[in-house]
N, C-alpha and C positions, 0 to 999 in steps of 0.2 A: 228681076228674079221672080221666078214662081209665084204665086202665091203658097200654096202648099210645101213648096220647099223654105221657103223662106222661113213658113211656120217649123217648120221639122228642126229648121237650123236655129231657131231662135229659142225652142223647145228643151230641145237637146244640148246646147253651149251655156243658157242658164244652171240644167241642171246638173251637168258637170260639174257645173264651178262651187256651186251652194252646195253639190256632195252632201246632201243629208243623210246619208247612208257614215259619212265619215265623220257627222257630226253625232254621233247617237251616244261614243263613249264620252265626251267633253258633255254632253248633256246631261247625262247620267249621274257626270263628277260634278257638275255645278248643283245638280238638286240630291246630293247624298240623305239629307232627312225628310224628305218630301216623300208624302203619298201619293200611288197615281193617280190619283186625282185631279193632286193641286200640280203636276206636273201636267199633265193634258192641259188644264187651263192655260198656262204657261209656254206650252209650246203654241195651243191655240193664239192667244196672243202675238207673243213671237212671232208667226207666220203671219197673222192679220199686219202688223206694222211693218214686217217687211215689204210685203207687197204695198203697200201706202207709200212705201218709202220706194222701192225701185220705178214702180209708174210714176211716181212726183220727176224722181230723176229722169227719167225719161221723156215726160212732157215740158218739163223745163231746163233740161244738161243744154243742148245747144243756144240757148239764150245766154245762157251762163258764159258758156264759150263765148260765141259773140260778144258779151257786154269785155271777156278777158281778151279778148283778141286773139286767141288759140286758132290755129284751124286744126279738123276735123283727120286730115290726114297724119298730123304730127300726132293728135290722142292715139290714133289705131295705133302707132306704132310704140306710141310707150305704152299704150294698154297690151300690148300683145306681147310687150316685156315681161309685164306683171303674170299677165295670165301662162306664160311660160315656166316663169318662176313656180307659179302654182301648179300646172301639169305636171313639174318633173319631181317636185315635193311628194305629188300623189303617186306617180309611180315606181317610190321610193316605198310604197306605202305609211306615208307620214303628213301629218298634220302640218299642212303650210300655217305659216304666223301670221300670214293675209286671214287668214278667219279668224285669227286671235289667239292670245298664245296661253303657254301654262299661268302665268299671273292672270288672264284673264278671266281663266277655270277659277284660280284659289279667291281671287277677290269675287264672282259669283257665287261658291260657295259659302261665303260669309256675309249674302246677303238677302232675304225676307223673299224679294218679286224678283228672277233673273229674263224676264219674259223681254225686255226693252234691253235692256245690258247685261249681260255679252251677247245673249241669245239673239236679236235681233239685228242688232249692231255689235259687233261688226262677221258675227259667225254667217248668219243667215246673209244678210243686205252687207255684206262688205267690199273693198276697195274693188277684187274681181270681179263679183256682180256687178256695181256699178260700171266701171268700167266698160264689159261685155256690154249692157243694155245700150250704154249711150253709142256702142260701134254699132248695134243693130238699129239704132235708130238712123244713122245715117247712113243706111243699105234698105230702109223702108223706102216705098215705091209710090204709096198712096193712103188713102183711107182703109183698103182693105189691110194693109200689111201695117198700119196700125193698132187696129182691131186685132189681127192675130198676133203682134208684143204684147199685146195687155196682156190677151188669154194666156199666153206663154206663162208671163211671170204669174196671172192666178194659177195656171194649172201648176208649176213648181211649188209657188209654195204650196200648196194641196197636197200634193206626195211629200213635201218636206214635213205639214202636217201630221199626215199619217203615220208615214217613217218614224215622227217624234213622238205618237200616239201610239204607235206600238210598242215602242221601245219605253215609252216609260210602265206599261203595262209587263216589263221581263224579257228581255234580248234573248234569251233561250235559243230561239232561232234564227238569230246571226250570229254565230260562231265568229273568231279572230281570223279564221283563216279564209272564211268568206267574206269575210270584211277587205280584208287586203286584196284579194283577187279583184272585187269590184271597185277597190280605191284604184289601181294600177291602171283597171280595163278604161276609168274613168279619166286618170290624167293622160294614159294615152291619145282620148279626142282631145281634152283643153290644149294639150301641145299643140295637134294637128290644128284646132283653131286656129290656134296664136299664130302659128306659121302661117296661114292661110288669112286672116288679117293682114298681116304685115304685108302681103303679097298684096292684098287689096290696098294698103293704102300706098305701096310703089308706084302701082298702077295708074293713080289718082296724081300721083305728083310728077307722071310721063320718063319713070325711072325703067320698066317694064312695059313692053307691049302689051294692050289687052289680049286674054285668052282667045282663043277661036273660037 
């Protein structure tokens, strides 16, 4: 693959799934007595140990595999379940439970630091990210298209940063009904992924011709 497409694809299927735009009102309910402040930190946080967490999984999922005995083609296909599961959630305009569910809201709410739990785990760094990164790792080509998964997952969380960084400073300007447009426009690609996965790991197991 491309290098440049590869980046775009690894870019854009991260940040679909992490949906920081859908995670802004779950953030908001987990820090109800927080100043912005101590929310910015908080999300700061959150996004630093995501990204620690998705590159760890990234540099070490296929070892992992390995030592389980998985292969690579059977994850894409039950990852591209999961991640199905989650597109058609979002184009429901709804909170898939892959990022964590209402008890995960009330029990962050009831606690001091939510920057590690729920916010990081499993909102941010959850089963669909994970997932997604480790299919991208086995569609990387070389060094170069290593280097641009890192950048990927830094640049996501970065906008997930922000995205949290501004909304804890007063959502004023994202409206519920812009919210939902871009939750939809957003599970519309994770679907297309996921199918599009799946199709790669037929492929892989000689179930599908390769493309032309």
């Amino acid at each position: 693959m491309d290098p440049w497409a590869y980046a775009l694809l690894a870019f854009s299927s991260l940040l679909a799934i992490v949906d920081p735009i859908g995670l802004v009102p779950w953030f908001l309910a987990i820090t109800p007595q927080d100043t912005p402040a101590v929310r910015e930190r908080m999300a700061r946080i959150a996004c630093l140990v995501a990204a620690v967490i998705l590159m760890g999984f990234a540099a070490t999922g296929l070892w992992i595999f390995k030592l389980l005995g998985l292969t690579l083609p059977a994850f894409q296909i039950a990852g591209s379940i999961l991640l199905l599961r989650i597109g058609l959630d979002m184009l429901q305009a709804k909170h898939s439970p892959v990022h964590g569910t209402a008890e995960d809201a009330r029990a962050g709410s009831a606690k001091d630091d939510v920057a590690v739990t729920p916010l990081a785990v499993p909102m941010l760094a959850g089963p669909g990210a994970l997932s997604n990164t480790l299919i991208l790792v086995n569609q990387a080509s070389g060094p170069v298209s290593w280097v641009l998964l890192y950048l990927s997952i830094a640049a996501v969380c970065a906008v997930s940063y922000l995205t949290l960084r501004l909304a804890s400073r007063g959502a004023v300007w994202l409206g519920p009904i812009v919210m939902r447009v871009l939750t939809r426009l957003m599970g519309l690609i994770v679907t297309a992924i996921a199918v599009q996965f799946t199709l790669n790991a037929l492929v892989q197991l000689g179930a599908l011709p390769p493309p032309p």
